[in-house]
N, C-alpha and C positions, 0 to 999 in steps of 0.2 A: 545640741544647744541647751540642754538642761531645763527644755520647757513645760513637758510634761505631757503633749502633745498627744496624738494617733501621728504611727510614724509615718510621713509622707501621707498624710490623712487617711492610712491603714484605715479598713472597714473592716469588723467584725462578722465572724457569720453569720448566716438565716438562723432563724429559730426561733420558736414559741408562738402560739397564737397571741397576735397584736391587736386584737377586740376584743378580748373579755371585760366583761364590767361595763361597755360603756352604754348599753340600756340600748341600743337601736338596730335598727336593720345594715348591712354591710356599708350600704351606701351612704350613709348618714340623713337622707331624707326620707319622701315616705312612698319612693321606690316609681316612680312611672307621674307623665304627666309636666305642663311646663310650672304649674302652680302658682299661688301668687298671684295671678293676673285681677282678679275680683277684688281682692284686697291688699294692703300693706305688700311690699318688699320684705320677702321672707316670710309668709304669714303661715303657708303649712309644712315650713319646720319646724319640727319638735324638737325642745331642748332633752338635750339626752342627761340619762339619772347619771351620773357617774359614780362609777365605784373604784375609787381607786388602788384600792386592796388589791382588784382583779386585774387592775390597768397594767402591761409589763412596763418593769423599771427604766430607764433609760438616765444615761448620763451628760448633764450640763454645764460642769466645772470641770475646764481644762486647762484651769490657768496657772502656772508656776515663775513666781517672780526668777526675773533675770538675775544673778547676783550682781550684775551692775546697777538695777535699778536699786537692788538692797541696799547697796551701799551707798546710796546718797542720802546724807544728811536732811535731817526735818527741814533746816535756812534755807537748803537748796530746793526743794520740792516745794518751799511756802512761795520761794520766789518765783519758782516758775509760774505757780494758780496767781499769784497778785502781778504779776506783768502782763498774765494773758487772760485777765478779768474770770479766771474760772472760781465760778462756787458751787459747792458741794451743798447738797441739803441738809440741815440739820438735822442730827440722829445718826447719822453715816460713818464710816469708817469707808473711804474706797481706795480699791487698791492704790499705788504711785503710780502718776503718767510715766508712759514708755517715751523717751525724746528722739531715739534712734528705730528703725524698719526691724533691725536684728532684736532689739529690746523685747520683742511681741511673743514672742516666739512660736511665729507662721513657716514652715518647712522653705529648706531651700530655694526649690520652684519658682514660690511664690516670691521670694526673696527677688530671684533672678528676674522676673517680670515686674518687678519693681525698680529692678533696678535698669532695664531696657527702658520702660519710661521715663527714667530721669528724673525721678522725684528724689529730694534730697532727705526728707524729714518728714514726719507724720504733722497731718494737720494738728492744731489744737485738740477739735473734738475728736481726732482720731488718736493723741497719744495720751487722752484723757478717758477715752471711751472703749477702748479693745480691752486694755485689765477688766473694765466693769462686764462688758460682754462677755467675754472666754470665762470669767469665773463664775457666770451663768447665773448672777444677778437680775432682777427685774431690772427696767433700767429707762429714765427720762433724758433725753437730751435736748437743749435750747439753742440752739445756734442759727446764726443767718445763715441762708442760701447761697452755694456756692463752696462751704465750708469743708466739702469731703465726706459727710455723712455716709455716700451712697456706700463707699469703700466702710466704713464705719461700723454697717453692718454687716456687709457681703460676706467680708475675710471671716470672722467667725462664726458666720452661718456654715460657711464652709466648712470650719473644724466641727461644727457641730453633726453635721450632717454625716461625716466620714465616722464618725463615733458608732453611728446606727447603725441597726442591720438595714441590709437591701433592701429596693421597695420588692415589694410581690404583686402578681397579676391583679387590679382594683385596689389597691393604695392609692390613695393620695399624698400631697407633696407631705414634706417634710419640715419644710420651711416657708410661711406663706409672707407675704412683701404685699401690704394694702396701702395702694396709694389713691392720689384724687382723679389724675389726669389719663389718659394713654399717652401723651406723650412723657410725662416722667417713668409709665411702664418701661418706657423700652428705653429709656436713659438706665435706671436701672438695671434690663434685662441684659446692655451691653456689658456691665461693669461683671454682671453675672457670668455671661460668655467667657468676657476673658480672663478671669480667674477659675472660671468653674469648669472648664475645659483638660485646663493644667490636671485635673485631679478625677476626670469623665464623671461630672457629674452638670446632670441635665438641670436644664430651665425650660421653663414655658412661661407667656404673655400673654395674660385674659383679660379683654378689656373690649368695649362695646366700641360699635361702629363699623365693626369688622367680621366676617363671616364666622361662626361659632365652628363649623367642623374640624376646622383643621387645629382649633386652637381645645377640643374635644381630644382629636388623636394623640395630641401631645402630651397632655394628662393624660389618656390612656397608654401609651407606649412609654409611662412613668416617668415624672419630671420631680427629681427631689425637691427643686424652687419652683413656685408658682408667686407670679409677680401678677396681681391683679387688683382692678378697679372693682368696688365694692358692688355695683348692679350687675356687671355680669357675671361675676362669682356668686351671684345670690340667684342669679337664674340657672347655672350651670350645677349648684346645689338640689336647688329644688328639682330640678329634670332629672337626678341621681347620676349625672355625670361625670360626680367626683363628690369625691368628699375628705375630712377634716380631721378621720380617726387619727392619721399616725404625724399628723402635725404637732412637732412641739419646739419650735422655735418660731416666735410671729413677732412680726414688725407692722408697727403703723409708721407710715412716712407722711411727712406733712400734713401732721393729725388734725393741725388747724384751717389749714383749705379743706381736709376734707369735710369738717363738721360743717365750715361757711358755706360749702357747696347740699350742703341735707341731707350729707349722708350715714348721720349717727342712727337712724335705724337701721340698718343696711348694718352695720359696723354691729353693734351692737348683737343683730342674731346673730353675724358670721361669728364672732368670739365665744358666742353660747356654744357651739358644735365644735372647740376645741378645747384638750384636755386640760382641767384647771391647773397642773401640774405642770405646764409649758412654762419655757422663759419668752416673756414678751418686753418687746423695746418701744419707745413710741417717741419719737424726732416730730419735733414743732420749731418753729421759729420764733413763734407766742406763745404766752401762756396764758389764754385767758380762763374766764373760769369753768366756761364748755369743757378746756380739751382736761383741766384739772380735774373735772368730775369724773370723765373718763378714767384718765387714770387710777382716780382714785378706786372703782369698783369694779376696775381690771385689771391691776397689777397689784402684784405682792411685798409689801416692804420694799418698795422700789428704790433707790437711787438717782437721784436725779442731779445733773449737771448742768450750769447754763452757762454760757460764752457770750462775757460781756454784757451791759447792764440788763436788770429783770427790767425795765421799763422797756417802750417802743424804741427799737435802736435800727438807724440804718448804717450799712456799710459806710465807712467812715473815709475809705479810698472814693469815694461818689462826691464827684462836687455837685448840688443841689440848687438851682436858678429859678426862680419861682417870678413869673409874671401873672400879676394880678389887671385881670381885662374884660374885658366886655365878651361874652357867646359871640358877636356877632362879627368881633375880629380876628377869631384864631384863626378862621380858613388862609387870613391874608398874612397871619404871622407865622402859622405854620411854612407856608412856603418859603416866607424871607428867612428863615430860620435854616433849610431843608437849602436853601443858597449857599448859606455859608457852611455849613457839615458838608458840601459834597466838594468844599475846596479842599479841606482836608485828607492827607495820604490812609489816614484808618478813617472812614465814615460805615460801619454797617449801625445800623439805626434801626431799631425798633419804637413804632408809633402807636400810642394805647387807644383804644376808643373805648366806648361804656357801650355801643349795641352794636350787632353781628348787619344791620341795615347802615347804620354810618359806616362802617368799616367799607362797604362796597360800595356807598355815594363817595366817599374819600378818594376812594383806589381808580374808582372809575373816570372821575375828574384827573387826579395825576396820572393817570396812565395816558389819555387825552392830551395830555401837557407834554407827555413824552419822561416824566420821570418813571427810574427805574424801582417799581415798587409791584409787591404781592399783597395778597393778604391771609388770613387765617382767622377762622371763629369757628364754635360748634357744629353751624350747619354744611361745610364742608364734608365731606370724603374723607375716611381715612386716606385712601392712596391722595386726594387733592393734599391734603395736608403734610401729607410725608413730602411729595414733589414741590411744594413751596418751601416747608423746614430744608431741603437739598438745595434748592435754589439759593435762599438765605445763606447754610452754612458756608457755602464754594465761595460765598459773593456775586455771583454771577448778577441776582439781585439784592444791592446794599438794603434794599429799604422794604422793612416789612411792616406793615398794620396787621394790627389782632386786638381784638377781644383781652376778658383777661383768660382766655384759655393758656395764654402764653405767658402771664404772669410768675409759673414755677412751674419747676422741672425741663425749662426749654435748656439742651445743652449746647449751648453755643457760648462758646468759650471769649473770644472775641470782639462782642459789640461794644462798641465804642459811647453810642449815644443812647437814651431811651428820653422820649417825648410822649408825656402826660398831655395828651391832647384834653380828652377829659379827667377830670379828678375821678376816682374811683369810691364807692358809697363807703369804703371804711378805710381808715389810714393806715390796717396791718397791709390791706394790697396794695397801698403808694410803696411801701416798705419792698415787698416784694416785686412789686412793678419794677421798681428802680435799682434791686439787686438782678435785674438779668445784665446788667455792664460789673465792670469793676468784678469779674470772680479770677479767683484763683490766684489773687492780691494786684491783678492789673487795678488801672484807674479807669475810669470814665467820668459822662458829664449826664446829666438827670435836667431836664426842663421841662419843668409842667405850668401849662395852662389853669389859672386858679383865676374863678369867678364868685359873685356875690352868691350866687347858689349855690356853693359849693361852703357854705360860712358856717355849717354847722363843723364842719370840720376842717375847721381853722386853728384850734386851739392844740389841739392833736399833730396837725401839721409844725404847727411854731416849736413844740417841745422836739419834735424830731430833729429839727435843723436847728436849734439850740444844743441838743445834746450828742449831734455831729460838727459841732462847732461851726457849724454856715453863716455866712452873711443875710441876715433876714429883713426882704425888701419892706420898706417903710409902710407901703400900702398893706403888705399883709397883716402889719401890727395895726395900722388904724380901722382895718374893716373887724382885726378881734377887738381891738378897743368897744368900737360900735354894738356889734354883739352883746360884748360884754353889758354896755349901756344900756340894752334894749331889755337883758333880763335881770337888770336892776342889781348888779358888783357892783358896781364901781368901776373905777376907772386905777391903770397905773401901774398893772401886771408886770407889763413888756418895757418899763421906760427903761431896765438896767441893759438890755439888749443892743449888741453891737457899740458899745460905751470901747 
């Protein structure tokens, strides 16, 4: 295919010591002990000196344009980024989006698992995002949820990975994948499976809630990908159960739940314990100015790409219905509502709450009523949780409640409705809330419950469903009016709205 590749992701032989220079003991921590407990997450890891003189070389740039891509014309490559809202950051030069599977140039295999699936075409972020990956760029990407990311990274972590030599007895991975949730862990560690299988190379899932030994053995019987959540990879560090030396491809996913959720120090040592010489990618939905900082004192000359406007944008296939009401009436609107969705031949429904205790007064009453519903929040069980996400995806039960644990990374392909029972405390997670319908360019329908106490974020709400084109109910403009009034604008914002 003239890509430039590792043939059939060819791996290279063993050889050379894979720690010299990097200032620390084998395991990257400080050898015995679960540590940390007294203080800070992370607090007796030591940032290692790096030297990277002594560090061995390793290769990041696999990328070789297709001569198809070469030959298209600058009109034609402007037109594709202004149709499909992509902007490039200034200062950049990035390669040309690939528009076809074959364009990429991913070895046959993968081609043919590609094409078992039935996918016709690369996402946006993915026929804009693999040139920047494979050519082992740093790299930013913006896109809504649902978008294809996961594949995004996977396929050229893959090429990267097959570039390397073997792991050896106490390696660690190769590729490390930090996300917020366990359940986006293992949405992930699927996509990992089934391309990473194609080519025997291993994954493992570290992520809290769930018994550490077995998820210990799998790093130790070597996993070139480790997909983990940022507490337990910062436990399973400090205990020297692995570690960080021959990582040099890292991905942050959903950088911005993860910071909302507190987990920038956590993030922050784990990056310290990896060689500054890695390429790292980091996937947000938002860009606020947290996950920019980030970037900015982790990555190198990055590139950054975003899909569709820099401001708060929601999925644009989401029709957005916003009832403005009293606390005291959703219990009764919820269910008239939850009447009419179950006439419906597609009804699976996800229902949001703000605390892990209404979720179980909620469920507990519907289930009473005899509606078919589960629920999910933090303090469940891993296994409670996997057996409700099973129940959900079969449909067996249409109707799930959660927290916003389920807010991103839940993969279910399918749901038709999502119901904002409560408003959520910032309108990046309405955004997300209401991207779990409508992925994979299906439609759905988004109904949230919006109260006087929810008026701080009013204004935030209106631009969203202005800059999805929605119809924005009356009452919501007159309670921001009101707002407005109270801290002394003026008045007149919203009157061009729905004209």
């Amino acid at each position: 295919m003239g890509n430039g590749l590792p043939s059939a992701f060819g791996r290279p032989d063993r050889g050379g010591d894979r720690y010299g220079g990097g200032g620390f003991d084998r395991r990257g921590g400080r050898g015995g002990g679960m540590g940390g407990r007294s203080g800070q997450p992370g607090e007796s890891l030591r940032k290692p000196k790096w030297d990277l003189s002594r560090l061995p070389k390793f290769e990041k740039n696999f990328y070789k344009e297709c001569p198809t891509v070469t030959n298209r014309s600058p009109a034609e490559i402007q037109k594709f980024l202004d149709e499909n809202q992509i902007t490039i950051s200034d200062g950049h030069t990035a390669p040309k989006p690939c528009l076809r599977f074959d364009e990429c140039g991913f070895p046959e295999y993968v081609l043919r698992q590609i094409k078992h699936n039935q996918w016709e075409k690369p996402t946006i972020i993915q026929s804009q995002g693999w040139p920047i990956a494979l050519s082992g760029s740093d790299f930013v990407g913006i896109a809504q949820t649902g978008s294809g990311k996961t594949l995004g990274f996977i396929l050229p972590a893959l090429t990267h990975i097959s570039a390397q030599p073997y792991l050896n007895p106490g390696d660690g991975p190769i590729c490390l994948v930090l996300v917020p949730t366990r359940e986006l862990a293992q949405q992930v560690q699927a996509v990992a499976q089934e391309f990473g299988q194609l080519s025997k190379i291993k994954n493992c899932c570290v992520y809290g809630g769930a018994p550490k030994g077995p998820q210990i053995r799998q790093l130790e019987r070597g996993a070139e990908i480790c997909i983990a959540t940022p507490g337990r990879l910062i436990d399973l560090l400090e205990s020297g159960k692995t570690n960080l030396q021959r990582t040099t491809y890292l991905v942050l996913d959903e950088a911005d739940r993860m910071l909302d959720m507190g987990f920038e120090p956590q993030i922050r040592k784990i990056l310290e314990q990896v060689r500054p010489d890695r390429q790292t990618l980091m996937w947000s939905a938002t860009w606020p100015n947290e996950v920019r900082k980030l970037a900015e004192d982790f990555l190198k000359d990055y590139i950054q790409i975003n899909i569709g406007a820099l401001t708060l944008a929601a999925n644009h296939n989401i029709l957005q219905i916003i009832d403005v009401c009293q606390e005291y009436e959703k219990e009764q609107k919820l269910m008239k509502l939850l009447d009419e969705i179950m006439q419906e031949r597609e009804n699976k429904t996800i229902i949001f709450m703000e605390t892990k205790r209404k979720c179980e007064d909620i469920s507990r009453k519907m289930k009473r009523e005899g509606w078919p519903v589960l629920a999910i929040h933090g303090d469940k069980s891993q296994q409670e949780r996997d057996w409700v996400l099973g129940e959900f995806r079969s449909g067996k039960t249409p109707v799930m409640i959660a927290t916003d644990v389920a807010s991103r990374g839940l993969d279910v392909d399918d749901i038709k409705f999502v119901i904002n029972f409560d408003y959520p405390n910032c309108s990046e997670d309405y955004v997300h809330r209401i991207g779990r319908t409508a992925r994979s360019n299906n439609t759905g329908t988004a109904y949230t419950f919006f109260t006087a106490g929810n008026a701080k974020q009013v204004h935030d709400l209106i631009n969203v469903l202005q800059e999805a084109n929605q119809t924005i109910n009356p009452k919501l403009i007159q309670l921001a009016e009101s707002t407005r009034g109270m801290m002394g604008k003026g008045r007149g914002r919203y009157q061009s709205f729905n004209k």
